[in-house]
N, C-alpha and C positions, 0 to 999 in steps of 0.2 A: 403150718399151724398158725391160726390168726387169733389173735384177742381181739374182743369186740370194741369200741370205740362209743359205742352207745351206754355213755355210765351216767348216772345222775345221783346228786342229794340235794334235799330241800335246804340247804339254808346257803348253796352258791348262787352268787349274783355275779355274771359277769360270764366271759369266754372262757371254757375251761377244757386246754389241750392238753396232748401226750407233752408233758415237761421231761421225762427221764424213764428209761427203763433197762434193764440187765435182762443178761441171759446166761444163765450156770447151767455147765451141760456136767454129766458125770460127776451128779455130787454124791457123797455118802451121807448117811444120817446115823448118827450114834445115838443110843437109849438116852442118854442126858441131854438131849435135845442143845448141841451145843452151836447147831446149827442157825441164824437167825437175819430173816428176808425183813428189811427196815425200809419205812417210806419215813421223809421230812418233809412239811409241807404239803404233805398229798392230800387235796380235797380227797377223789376216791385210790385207797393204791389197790391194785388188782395183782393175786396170785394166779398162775399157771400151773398147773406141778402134773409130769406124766412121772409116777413112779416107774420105774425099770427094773426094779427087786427089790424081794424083801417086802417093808410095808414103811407107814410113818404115822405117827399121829399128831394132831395138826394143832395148837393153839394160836389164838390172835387176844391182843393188845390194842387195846386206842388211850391217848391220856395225854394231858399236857405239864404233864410232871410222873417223879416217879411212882407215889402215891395213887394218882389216879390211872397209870399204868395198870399197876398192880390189882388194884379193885377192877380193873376191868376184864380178867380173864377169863377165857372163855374157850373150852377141849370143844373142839367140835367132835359129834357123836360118832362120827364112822370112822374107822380106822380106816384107811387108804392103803390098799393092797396095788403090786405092782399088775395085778389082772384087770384091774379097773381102770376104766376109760378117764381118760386125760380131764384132770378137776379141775374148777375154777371158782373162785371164791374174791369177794372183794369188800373193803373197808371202806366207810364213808361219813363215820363222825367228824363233828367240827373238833377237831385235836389237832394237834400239830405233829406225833409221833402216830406212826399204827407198825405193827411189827407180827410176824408168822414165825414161829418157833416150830422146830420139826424136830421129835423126837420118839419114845415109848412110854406112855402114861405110865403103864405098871410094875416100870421100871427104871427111874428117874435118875439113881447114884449110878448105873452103870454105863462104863463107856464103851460097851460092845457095839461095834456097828450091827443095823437091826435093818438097812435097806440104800437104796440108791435109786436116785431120779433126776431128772431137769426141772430145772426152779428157774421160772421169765417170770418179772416182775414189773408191774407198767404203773406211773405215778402219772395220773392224771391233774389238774390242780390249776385255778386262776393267780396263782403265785409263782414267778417265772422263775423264782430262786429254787424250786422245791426239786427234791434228786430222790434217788433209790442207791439205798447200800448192804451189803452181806456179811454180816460178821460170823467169823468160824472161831469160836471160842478155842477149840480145842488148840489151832495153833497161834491163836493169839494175833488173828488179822481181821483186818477189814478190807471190803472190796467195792471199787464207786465202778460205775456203769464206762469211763473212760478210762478204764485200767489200772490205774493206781491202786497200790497195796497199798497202808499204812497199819498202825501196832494199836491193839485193843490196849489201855493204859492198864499200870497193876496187874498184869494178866501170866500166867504159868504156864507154856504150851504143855500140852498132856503127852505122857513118855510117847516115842516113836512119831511124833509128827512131822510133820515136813517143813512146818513154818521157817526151819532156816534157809531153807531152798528157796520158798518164794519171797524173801526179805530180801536175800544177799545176792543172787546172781545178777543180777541186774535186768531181766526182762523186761522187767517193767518200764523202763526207757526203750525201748525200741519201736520205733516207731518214726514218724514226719513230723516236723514241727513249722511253723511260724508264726514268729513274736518279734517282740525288740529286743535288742542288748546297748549295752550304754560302753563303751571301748575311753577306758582310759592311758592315754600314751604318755607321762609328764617328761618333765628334760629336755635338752638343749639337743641329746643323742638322739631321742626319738624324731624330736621336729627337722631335725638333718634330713633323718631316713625315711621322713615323709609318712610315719606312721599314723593312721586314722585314731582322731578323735572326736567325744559326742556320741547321742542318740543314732543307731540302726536299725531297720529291717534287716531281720535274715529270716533266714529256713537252716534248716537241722534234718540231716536223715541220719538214725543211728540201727547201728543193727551189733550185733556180740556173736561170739565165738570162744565159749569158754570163760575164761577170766579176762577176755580182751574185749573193748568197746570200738568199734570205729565209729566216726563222725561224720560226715561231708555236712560244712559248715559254709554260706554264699549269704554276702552281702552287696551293696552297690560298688564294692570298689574291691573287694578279693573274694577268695575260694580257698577253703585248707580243707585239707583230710586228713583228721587227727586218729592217730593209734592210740590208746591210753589204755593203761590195763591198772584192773583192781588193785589199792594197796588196802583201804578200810572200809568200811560205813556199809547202810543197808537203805533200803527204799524209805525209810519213817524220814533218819537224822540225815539224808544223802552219801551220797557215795564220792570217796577219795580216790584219784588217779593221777598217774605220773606217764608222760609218754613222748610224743615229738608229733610235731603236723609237715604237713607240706603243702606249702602256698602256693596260689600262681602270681603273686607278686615276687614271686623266688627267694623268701626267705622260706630257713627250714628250723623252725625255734623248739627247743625242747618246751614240755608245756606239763604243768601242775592245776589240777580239776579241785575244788574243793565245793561239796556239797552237792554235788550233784543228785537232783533229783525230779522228778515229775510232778508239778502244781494245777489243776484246773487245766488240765491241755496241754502243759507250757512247760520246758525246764528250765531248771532254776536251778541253780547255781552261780560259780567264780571258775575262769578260766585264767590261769597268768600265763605268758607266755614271754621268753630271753631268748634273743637276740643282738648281737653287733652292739651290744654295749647297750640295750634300751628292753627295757621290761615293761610288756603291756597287759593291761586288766581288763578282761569282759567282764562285763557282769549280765549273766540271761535274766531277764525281766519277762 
């Protein structure tokens, strides 16, 4: 399945690429349309939608506030049956929000699921900041096109949803990484033991099992594989872990994670780690 790449509006001046797009396979659509495909900064954002059951009806939003949001509603006529051919539909005022709400017009209070489809969304736009994101009202998340879940603010997940599963397990870290971290070693103990400090490159591969994280963590001058397993937190405020690594500098230090979480690509968090009498601090940047 391709999206077309040939989008235009009259009031872009300038080069304007694919900046950001998603793709939701197996979503459901509840009657209270609590489902909601957001562009920021998208000169044009473009919807996909193959329904796969059921049905949905369809509203869109342009505005650069909430008021002109609001005034800009607009049902599109046809209800969208899972029998009909794969839709597409696309926003291209000069606004800075445009949004596709999927739900049941004729019946708006209720949160019966009324269908299920694939929802690819493609943010085109001569602004290199501009992204694509999915907010599920119902459990109270939002979703960016690089994985990160984060928490709709003020928000109630509606009885029986899942949202503590995809908040709390920690999926959402898994994955490759590389960034910088900044290794703070202070002490007369540490600089004995030759412990690194200052600005690094590393890489990160993390992958879970459960309530347990591992790590393999590589910079220019060691290599650890840390075990840590969940004590708190969730993907919005980061995740708390307590566990041990093992270096090929041959230390084997117990180590405490705090805040861990996923930023723009990157984790982000505080790593401490004790040893031989010297406590050192990552910090991932």
């Amino acid at each position: 399945m391709l999206a077309t790449a040939n989008v235009s509006a009259d009031f872009i001046s300038g080069d304007m690429t694919l900046r950001d797009a998603i793709y939701l396979y197996d979503q459901d659509v509840d009657a209270r349309a609590s489902k909601v495909l957001g562009g920021y900064n998208c000169d044009v954002f473009q919807l996909v939608l193959d329904a796969t059951s059921g049905f949905t009806d369809l509203a869109m939003f342009q505005g650069n506030n909430d008021t002109e949001l609001a005034a800009s509603a607009l049902v599109y006529p046809d209800r969208i049956y899972d029998n009909a051919a794969m839709f597409s539909y696309a926003l291209y005022q000069n606004k800075s929000d445009k949004f596709f709400r999927f739900g049941d017009k004729n019946n708006p209070t209720s949160s019966a699921q009324v269908g299920e489809g694939t929802i690819f969304g493609y943010c085109y736009s001569t602004k290199p900041g501009a992204y694509v994101y999915f907010y599920e009202e119902d459990k109270c998340t939002v979703k960016y096109s690089d994985g990160y879940v984060g928490t709709i603010p003020n928000c109630v997940p509606s009885a029986g949803s899942d949202s503590t599963s995809e908040l709390d397990d920690m999926s959402d870290l898994v994955g490759a990484y590389t960034q910088s971290i900044y290794i703070s070693s202070p002490g007369s103990q540490c600089a004995a033991l030759g412990a690194a400090n200052g600005n690094y490159a590393a890489s990160y591969n993390v992958t879970k099992s459960g309530n347990t994280l591992t790590l393999l963590g590589y910079t220019g001058t060691d290599s650890c594989h840390f075990t840590l397993n969940k004590l708190s937190g969730d993907s919005a405020s980061g995740y708390n872990l307590s566990g041990t690594a093992v270096c090929g500098s041959g230390f084997n230090p117990d180590v405490s994670v705090s805040g861990l979480k996923k930023m723009g690509g990157k984790l982000a968090g505080t790593i401490t780690a004790s040893f031989s009498g010297c406590t050192q601090t990552m910090t991932l940047q």
